[in-house]
N, C-alpha and C positions, 0 to 999 in steps of 0.2 A: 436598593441594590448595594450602595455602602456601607451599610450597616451590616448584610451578607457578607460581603467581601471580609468586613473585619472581623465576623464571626468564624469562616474559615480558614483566614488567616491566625488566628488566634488558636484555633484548634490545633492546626498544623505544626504549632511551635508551642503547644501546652504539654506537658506533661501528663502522666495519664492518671495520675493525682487530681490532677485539674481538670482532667476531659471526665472522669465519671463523677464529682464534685459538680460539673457544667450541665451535663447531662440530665444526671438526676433530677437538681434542681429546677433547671428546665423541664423534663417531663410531669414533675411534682406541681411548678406555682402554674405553669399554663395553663392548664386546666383549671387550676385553681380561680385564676384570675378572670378565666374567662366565665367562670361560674358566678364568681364576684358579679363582673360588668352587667351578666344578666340578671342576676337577681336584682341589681341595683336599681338597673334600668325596669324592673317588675314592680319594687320593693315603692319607687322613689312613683312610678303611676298609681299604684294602689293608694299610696300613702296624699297624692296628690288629689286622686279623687275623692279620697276621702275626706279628706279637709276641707277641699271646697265645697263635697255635699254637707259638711256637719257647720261649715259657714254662713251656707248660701241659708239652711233650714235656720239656723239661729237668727241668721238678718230679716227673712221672710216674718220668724215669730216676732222681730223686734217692729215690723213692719205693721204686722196686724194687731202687736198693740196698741202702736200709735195710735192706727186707725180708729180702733175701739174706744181708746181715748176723745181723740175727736170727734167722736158719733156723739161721746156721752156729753162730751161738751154742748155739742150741736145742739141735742136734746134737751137739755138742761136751760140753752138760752132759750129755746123755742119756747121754752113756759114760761121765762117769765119776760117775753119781747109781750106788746099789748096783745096779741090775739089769744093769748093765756090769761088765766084767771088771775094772774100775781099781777102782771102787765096793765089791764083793765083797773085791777083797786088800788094798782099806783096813782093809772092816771086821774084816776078817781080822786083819790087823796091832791095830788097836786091842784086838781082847778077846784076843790072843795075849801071854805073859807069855814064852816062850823069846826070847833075848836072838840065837839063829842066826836061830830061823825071823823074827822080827822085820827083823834082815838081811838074809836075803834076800828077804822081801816090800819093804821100801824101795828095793831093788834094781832087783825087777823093776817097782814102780810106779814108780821114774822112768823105767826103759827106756820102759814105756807112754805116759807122759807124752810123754818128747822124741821118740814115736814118732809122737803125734797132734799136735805140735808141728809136726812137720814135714811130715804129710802136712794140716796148715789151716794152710796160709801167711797165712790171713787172719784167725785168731786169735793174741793176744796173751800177757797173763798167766792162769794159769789157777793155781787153788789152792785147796782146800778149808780153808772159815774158819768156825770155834767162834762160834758167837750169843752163845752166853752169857760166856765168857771175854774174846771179842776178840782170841783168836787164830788164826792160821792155818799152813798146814803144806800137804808138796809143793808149794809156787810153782815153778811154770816157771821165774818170770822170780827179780830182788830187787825184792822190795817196798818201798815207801818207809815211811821210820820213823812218817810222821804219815799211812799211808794212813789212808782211809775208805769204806767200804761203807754200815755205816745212813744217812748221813745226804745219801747219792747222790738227783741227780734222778728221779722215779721215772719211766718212760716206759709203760709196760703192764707188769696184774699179771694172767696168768692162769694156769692149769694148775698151780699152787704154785711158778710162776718169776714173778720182776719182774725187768722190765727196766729201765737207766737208764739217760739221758744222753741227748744227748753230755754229756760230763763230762772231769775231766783225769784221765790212765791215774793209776791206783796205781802204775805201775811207776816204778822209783827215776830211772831216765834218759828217760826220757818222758814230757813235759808237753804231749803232743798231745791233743786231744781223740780221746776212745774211745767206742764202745756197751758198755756189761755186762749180764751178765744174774746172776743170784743163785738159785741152784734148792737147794731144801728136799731132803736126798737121808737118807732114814731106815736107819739102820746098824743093826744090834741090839749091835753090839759095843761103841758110841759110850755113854759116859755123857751128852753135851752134844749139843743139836740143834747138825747138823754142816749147813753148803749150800757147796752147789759154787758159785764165783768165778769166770766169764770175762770177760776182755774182747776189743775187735778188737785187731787189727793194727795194728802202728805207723805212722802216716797212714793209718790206712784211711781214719776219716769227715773228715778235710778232702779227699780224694778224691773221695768224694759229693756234696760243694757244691760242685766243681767246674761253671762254668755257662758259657754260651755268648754272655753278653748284654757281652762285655766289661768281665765284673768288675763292674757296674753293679749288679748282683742280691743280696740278701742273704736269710736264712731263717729260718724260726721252725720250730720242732717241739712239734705240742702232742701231752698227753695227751688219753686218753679223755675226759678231762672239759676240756677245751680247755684245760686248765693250759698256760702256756709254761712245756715244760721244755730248753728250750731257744734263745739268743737272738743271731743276730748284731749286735741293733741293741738291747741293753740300755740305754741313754737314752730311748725310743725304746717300747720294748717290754720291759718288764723281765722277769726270769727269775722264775716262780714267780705271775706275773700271769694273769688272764685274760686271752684273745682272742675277742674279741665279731665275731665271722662273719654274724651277722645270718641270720634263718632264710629271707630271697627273698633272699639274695644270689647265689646260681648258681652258689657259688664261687668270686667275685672280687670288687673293690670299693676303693674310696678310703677311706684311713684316716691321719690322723695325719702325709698327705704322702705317703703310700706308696702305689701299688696293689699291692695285693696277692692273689694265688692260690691256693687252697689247693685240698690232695689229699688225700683220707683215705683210710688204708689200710684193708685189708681184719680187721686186728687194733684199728680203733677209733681210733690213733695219725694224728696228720694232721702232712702237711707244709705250709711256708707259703713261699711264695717271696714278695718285698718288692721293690717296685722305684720306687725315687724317681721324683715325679712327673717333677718338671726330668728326668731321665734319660730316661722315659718318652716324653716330651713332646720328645726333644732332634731327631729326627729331622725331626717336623712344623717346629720352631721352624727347622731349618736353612732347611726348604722355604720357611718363611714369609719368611726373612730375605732368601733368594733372590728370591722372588717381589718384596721390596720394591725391592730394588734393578733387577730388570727393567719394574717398574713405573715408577722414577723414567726407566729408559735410557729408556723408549716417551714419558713425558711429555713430558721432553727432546725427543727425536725430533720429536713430533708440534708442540710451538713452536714449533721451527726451520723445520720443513716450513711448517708454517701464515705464519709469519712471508715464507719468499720467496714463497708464496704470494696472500700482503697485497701486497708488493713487485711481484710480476708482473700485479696488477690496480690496484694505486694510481698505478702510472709510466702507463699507459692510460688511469684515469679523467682524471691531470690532463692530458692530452694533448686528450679529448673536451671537458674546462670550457674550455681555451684555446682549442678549434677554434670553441665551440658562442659564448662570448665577443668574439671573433673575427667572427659571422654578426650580432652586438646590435652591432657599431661599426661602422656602414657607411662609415666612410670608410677604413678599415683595408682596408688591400689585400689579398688573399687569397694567405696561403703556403699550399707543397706540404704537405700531410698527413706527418709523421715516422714512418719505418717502427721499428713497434715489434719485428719481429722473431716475432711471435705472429700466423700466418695467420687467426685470425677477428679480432683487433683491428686489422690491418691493412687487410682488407676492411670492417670496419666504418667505418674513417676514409676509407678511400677514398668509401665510399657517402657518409660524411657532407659530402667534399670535395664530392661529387657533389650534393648538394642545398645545398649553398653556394651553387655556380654556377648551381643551377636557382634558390635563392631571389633569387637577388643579378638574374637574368634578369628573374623573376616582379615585383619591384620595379620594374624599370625598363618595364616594361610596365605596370606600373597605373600609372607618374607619368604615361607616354604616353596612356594611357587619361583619368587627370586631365584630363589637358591638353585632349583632345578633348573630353570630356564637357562641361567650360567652353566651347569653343566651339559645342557643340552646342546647348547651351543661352542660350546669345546667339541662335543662327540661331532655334531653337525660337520666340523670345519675335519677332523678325522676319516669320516665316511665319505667324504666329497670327494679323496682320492678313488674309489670303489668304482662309480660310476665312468671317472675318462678312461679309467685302466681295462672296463669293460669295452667301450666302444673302441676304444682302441686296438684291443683284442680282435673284436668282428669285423674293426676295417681290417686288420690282416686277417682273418680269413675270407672275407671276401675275397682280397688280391688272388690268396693263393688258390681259390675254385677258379677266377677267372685266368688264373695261367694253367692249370687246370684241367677246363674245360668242363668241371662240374657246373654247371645251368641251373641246375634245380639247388645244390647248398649256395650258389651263388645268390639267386632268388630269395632262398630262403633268409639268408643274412644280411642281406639288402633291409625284406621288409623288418624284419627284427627290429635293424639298426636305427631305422628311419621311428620305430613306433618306441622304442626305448629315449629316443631321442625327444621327443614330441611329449610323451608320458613322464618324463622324468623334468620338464618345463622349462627344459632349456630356451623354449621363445619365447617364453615370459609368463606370467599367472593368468593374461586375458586368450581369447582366441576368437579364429571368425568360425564358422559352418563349414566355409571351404576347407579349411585344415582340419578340423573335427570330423569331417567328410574323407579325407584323404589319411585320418589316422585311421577311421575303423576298417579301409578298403586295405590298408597294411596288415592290422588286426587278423582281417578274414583270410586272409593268404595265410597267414600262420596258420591258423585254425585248419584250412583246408589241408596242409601238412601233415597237421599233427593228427588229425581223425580219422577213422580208416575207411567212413563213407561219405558220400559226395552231396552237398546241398548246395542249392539255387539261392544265392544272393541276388535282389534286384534293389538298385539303390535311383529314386527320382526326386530331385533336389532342382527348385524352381532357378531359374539364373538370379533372380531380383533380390535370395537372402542368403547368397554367397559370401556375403562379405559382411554381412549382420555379423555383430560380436555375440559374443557366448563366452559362461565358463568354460574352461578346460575341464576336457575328460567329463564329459556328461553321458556319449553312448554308449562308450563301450562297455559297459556295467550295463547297461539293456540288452548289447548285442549278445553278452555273455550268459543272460538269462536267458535271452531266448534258445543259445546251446546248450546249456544244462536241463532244460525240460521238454524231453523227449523228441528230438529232433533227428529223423530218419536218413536214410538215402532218396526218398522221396520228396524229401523236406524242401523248405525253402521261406527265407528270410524279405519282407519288403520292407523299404525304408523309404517313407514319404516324407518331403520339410518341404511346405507352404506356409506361403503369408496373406492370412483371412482376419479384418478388422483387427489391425495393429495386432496382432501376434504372429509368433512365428508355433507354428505347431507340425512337431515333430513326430512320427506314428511309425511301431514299429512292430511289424505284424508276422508271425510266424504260424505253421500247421501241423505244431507239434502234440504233445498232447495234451496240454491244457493245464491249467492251476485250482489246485481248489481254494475256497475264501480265507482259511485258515492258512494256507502256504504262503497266499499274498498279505495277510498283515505279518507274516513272519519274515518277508524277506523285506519290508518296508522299516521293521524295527528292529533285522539282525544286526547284533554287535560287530565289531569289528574281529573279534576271534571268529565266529560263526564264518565272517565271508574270507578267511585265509586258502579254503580250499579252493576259489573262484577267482583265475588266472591272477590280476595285481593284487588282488587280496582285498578289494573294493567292489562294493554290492550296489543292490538298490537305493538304502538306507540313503549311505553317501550321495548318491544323487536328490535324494530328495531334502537331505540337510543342504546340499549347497545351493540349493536354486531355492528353498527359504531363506537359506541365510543372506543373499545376494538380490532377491525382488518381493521377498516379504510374500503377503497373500495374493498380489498378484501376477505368479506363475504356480501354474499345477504340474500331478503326478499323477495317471491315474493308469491303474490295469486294467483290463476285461479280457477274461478267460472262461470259454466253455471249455471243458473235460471232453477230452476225446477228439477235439475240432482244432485248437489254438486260442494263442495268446496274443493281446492287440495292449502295448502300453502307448498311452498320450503324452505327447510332454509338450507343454505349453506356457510359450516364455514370450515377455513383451518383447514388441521391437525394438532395439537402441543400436546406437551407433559408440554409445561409452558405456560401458557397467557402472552401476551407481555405488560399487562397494569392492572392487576388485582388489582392492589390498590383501583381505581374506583369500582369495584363490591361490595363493602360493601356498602348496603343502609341503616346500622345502625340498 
């Protein structure tokens, strides 16, 4: 989680140099590395099985030479211990005192000799040697002046033969190392316990450590009792030492820098192959060496990539600060967009060229806008006289009907005054229903004056949304519609306002002669020239811009009219207690 922490903290306060530089290389070596780890982990079992099978088969073959070895030993003394014919005309020779037959028993025991000589090419010296004297007699080979047999490494003692070595031959011209064996072989002719002396073949057992690991491999040979009696790495592993194998080791294991393998034979006698760790290890360490330097090529890589890739977004960004710098100096005249050669940064700067010249437009229409607005408001503060000079007007004529006795223009100029009064917003931009109510009932007095047939107004307004706010001036642009489309002496106007699930819905129904579909989107989108003929000069339209522009989508507008029958509009406005926009309701 620290190591996160510093990573986005680091991001946070890196430049964006740095953060696609970060990025990249990250999306580039993780993979990488993780492809690494696994093949490593693949590369380094393969490679591990492998060695220890092309080990374990090379120590196995070095095993079964041994053994071959010692068979041919084995066999070799068997002939000539006494119950072989060489054995017999030893003993022969030994308790015989004739000086011919002595002759010709040495005779024909050497014929036998260089007979068995020759048909075990893979035995070496062979001779029957006195225990107790320290001499010996029939050598195959010449023995050397300081050989030695007691004091050989023992390798297995069974059956009344020990075996030894490897060790260096006894023979006079050979200092190779040899296997021997030493067999007890009982004469009756012999005064001195007599044993038969073999050994191999000259190079035989450097033949048997022959290995396959490129020389890398070296061996141990223990006894039954894990003696090393044998050691290619005497610093190392000395000869005559223990070798501790450990009783769960499997057979194999890290020791002293070595792995090592071992086999034991079938005779108790064990082989040990040895193989330097560094050796061991050389193949993985090549891979790993490899991997680093393909690791550095990818890092490389992925810099360079990342870096023209900084390049092909940074020549762009500043291309955007100069355009976007460029739009904040408005007296700076507006150059072409610079084609960066990169089809979406190019379209981009074109768009942004493109709202240049819309902002640089948009500008110069609001100072136009200024400008009128100032003059508007000069005329506004002009025409403001118009309005008291009027009302003031009507209240003197009111006075003078009511001194008078005119009733009906006193009436008349009453309701006038009160709806000029109320229409022109002198209470303010907001209103309730009750007043809205109380203007259109002013409204209809006019109207009933001024028309020369009589209609039924019925007006039913719940007491509970009297005092609900509302725009100003929302019905009487209904009530007016419903006067203009064919409304008789027969006629007659309802006006219902309830309040059903949080609205206040207003319905205002006439039985005049109807609309057709084409007349109702006409009076929904006539302009304001079109509605001057319709008393304030304010239509349907008006109503249905200000109750969007004031509750959005949720207040409606809606007409139904059959032709022939009447006309029913809805108007349907949430309930509130405050307008959520009433600045706009002042129409000045």
């Amino acid at each position: 989680m620290g190591a996160l922490r510093l990573i986005i903290h680091y991001m946070q306060q890196a430049t964006m140099k740095k953060r696609i530089m970060f990025i990249f290389a990250t999306g580039t070596l993780i993979p990488f590395l993780c492809a690494a780890l696994l093949s490593y982990r693949t590369m380094s079992s393969i490679l591990t099985s492998n060695l220890d099978s092309s080990v374990r088969s090379n120590l196995k073959q070095v095993e079964l030479s041994l053994e071959r070895t010692i068979s041919n030993l084995n066999h070799v003394s068997q002939q000539l211990a006494f119950q072989g014919s060489i054995g017999k005309k030893v003993d022969s020779l030994l308790s015989s005192d004739q000086p011919y037959e002595k002759a010709v028993l040495t005779e024909e025991i050497n014929t036998e000799l260089n007979l068995i000589s020759f048909t075990n090419p893979t035995i070496g010296l062979m001779m029957y040697y006195s225990g107790s004297k320290g001499e010996y007699l029939f050598n195959s080979t010449i023995v050397k002046e300081d050989y030695e047999v007691d004091g050989l490494p023992l390798l297995a003692e069974y059956f009344r033969i020990s075996y030894f070595g490897p060790h260096i031959s006894n023979e006079r011209y050979n200092d190779e190392y040899v296997i021997s064996a030493l067999r007890k072989v009982e004469l009756p002719g012999a005064a001195d316990e007599m044993y038969v002396y073999v050994e191999s073949g000259f190079k035989m057992t450097p033949s048997i450590f022959e290995n396959n690991l490129e020389d890398s491999s070296f061996y141990l040979i223990l006894d039954n009792d894990k003696r090393i009696a044998y050691s290619d790495v005497p610093d190392t592993f000395a000869t005559d030492g223990h070798f501790d194998d450990g009783p769960d080791s499997g057979g194999s294991g890290l020791q002293s820098g070595y792995y090592w393998f071992e086999s034991t034979s079938n005779q108790g006698w064990s082989v040990v192959s040895l193989i330097p760790q560094k050796e061991y290890n050389n193949a993985k360490n090549r891979w790993v060496v490899q991997m680093v330097y393909l690791f550095l090529l990818f890092l490389g890589s992925s810099l360079l990539i990342s870096w023209f890739l900084w390049k092909m977004v940074y020549v762009p960004l500043q291309q955007f600060n100069l355009q976007i710098k460029s739009i904040t100096q408005r007296n700076t005249a507006l150059a072409d967009a610079p084609r960066l050669r990169v089809p979406e940064f190019d379209f981009l700067l074109k768009q942004l060229q493109n709202m240049k010249e819309q902002i640089n437009g948009l500008i110069e229409e609001v100072g136009l806008k200024e400008k009128r607005r100032a003059d508007l408001e000069v005329e506004k503060l002009l025409y403001q006289i118009n309005p008291h000079f009027l009302m003031n007007t009507l209240d003197t004529v009111h006075w003078l009907a009511v001194m008078n006795g005119q009733k009906d223009i006193d009436k008349l100029v009453v309701s006038l005054n009160k709806l000029l009064y109320y229409n022109l917003g002198k209470r303010g931009p907001v209103s309730t229903i009750r007043e809205e109510i109380d203007s259109i009932r002013q409204y209809l007095t006019l109207q009933q004056v001024r028309y020369d047939f009589a209609f039924d107004v019925r007006i039913q307004v719940n007491d509970d949304v009297l005092d609900l706010v509302i725009p100003r001036f929302i019905l009487q642009p209904i009530l007016e519609n419903s006067l203009y489309h064919g409304l008789d002496d027969e006629g007659y106007i309802e006006v219902d306002v309830v309040k059903a699930d949080g609205q206040v819905i207003i319905s205002v129904h006439d039985n005049g002669t109807g609309i057709s579909e084409e007349e109702i989107g006409r009076l929904l989108q006539e302009t304001q020239v079109e509605q001057q003929k319709a008393g304030m000069g304010i239509g349907m339209s008006y109503v249905k811009r200000m109750i969007e522009n004031q509750y959005g989508p949720s207040a409606s507008l809606e007409i139904d009219s059959v032709l022939g029958k009447g006309t029913t509009v809805y108007l349907k406005l949430p309930s509130m207690e405050v307008l959520p926009n009433d600045k706009r309701l002042d129409r000045g």
